[in-house]
C-alpha positions, 0 to 999 in steps of 0.5 A, spaced: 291 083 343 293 086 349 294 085 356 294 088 363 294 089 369 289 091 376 291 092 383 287 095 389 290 094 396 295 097 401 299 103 396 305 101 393 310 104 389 307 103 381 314 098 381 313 094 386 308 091 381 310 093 375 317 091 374 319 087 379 315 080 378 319 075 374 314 075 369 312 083 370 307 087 365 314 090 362 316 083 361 310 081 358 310 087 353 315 083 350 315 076 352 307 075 353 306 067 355 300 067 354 297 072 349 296 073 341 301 077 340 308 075 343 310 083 343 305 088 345 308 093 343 303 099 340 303 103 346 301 103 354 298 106 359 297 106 367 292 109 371 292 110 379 288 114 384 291 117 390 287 116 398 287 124 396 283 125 390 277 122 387 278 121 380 285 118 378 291 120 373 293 118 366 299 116 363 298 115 356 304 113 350 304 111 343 311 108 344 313 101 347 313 100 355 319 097 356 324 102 354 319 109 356 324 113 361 317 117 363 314 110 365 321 108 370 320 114 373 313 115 375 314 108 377 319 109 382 315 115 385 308 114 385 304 110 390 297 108 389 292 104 393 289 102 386 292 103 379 291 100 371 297 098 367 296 096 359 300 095 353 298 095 347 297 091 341 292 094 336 287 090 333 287 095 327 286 102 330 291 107 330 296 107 334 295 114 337 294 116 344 289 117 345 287 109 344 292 107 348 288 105 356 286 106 360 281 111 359 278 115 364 271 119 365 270 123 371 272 118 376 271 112 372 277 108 369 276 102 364 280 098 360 279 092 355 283 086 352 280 084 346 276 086 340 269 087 336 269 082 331 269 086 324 268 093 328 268 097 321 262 094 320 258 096 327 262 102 328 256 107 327 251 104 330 254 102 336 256 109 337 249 112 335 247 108 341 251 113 345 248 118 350 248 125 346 250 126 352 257 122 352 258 122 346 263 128 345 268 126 350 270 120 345 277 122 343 279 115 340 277 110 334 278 104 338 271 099 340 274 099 347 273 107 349 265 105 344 264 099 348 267 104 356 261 110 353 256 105 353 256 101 360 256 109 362 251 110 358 248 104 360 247 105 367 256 105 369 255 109 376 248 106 378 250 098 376 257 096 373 255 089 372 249 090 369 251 096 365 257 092 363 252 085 361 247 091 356 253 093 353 255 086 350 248 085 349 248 091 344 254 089 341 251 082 340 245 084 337 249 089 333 253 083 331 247 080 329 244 084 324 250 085 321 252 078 320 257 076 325 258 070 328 262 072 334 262 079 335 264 080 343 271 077 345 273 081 352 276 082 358 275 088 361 277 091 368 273 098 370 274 102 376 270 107 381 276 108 386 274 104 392 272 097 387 274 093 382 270 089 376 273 084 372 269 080 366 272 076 362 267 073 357 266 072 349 261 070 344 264 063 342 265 061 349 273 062 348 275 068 352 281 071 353 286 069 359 285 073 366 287 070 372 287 074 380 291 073 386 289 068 391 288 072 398 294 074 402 293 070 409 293 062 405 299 066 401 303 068 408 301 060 409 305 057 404 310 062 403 312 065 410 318 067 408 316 072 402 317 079 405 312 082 400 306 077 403 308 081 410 308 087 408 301 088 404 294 088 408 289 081 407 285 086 403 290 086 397 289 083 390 292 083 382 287 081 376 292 081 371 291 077 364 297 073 365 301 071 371 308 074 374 310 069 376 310 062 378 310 062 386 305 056 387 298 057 389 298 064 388 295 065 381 286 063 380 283 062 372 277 067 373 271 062 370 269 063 363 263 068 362 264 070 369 265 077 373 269 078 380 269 083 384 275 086 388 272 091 394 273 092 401 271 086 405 269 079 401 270 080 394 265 076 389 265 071 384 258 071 379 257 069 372 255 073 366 251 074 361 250 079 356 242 082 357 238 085 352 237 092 351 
């Protein structure tokens, strides 16, 4: 499948996070631990707001992340406050450009690992269930960019873990019809520019991986020597799908069928359940 990154704290240089941890997201595109594939190699894409724009950049590519130069590039000179990272493993879509993550609408950035079983089979009616509105600025083919159009559809901008829970409810109940056990596996990261959203859950009860960081004070405790720990503010969080690394208490397992929220002050941790729509 895939795998990815979130970060939303004190602003950094995209590298920071990128390349230099021990088990970083490019070593990952090629040596992922704990993912399906152990390459995730059919394109990547990072996504980053500045403190100056309400709306956040995309970089997308076709080709590998651990040999793209752009890629280097942008890392060593663009700072962020909060950016998504993702390499691709295609569950059977194209791999084009436009299906890489993460996606974006207005200031609005999503990005998923995981699949809708036998997405063949739901593809048109779950896109019939996509606000005319909406509908034409899906450029891709893959369910993740479907299942984005749907939350915003369903209510993204008023409330994200409600329009995230009617989304599953619909794939599931389209799964139904059709005759799919298990249709929803996923793990989902969604951002407005100030919060984050994490959800991991799937319909047989055996999600995908997803892990976020311990606060930085009880980390600057076990680890006072750590430069980095120093130098980013309380406020600073990762939610990545694999860990970095292996510093000692730095890494949590999000609970199955739950949903954490990264954001100014404390953050949340809540269940999840698809809702019905």
């Amino acid at each position: 499948m895939c795998r990815w990154l979130a970060y939303s704290g004190s602003p950094l240089l995209l590298d920071t996070i990128l390349y230099k941890p021990a088990h970083s997201l490019i070593d990952q595109s090629l040596h992922s631990r704990m993912g399906v594939e152990t390459t995730n190699g059919d394109g990547f894409g990072i996504g980053w707001y500045t403190e100056d724009t309400d709306t956040p950049a995309i970089l997308r590519e076709i080709g590998p992340a651990w040999n793209n130069r752009n890629l280097r590039e942008i890392a060593d000179h663009v700072t962020s406050p909060l950016f998504f990272a993702h390499i691709r493993a295609s569950t059977g879509t194209a791999v084009q450009q436009t299906n890489c993550h993460p996606f974006r609408h207005g200031r609005w950035m999503w990005m998923h690992n995981g699949a809708i079983a036998d997405f063949h089979l739901m593809r048109r009616d779950l896109t019939l269930l996509v606000d005319p509105q909406l509908f034409s600025s899906i450029e891709g083919t893959t369910d993740s960019e479907v299942m984005f159009y749907l939350a915003l559809t369903f209510g993204l901008d008023e409330d994200p873990p409600g329009a995230v829970a009617r989304m599953a409810g619909a794939v599931e109940r389209c799964g139904r019809e059709h005759g799919v056990e298990s249709p929803l596996q996923m793990t989902v990261a969604v951002t407005e520019g100030r919060r984050v959203w994490a959800f991991r859950y799937s319909s047989q009860g055996a999600s995908r991986s997803l892990f976020y960081s311990s606060r930085v004070d009880a980390l600057r405790r076990l680890h006072p020597d750590m430069r980095f720990l120093q130098e980013v503010s309380e406020e600073t969080r990762l939610i990545v799908s694999e860990p970095l690394g292996d510093l000692p208490g730095a890494w949590n397992e999000v609970p199955e069928s739950s949903y954490g929220v990264v954001q100014p002050g404390a953050d949340e941790m809540r269940p999840f359940t698809p809702q019905p729509v």
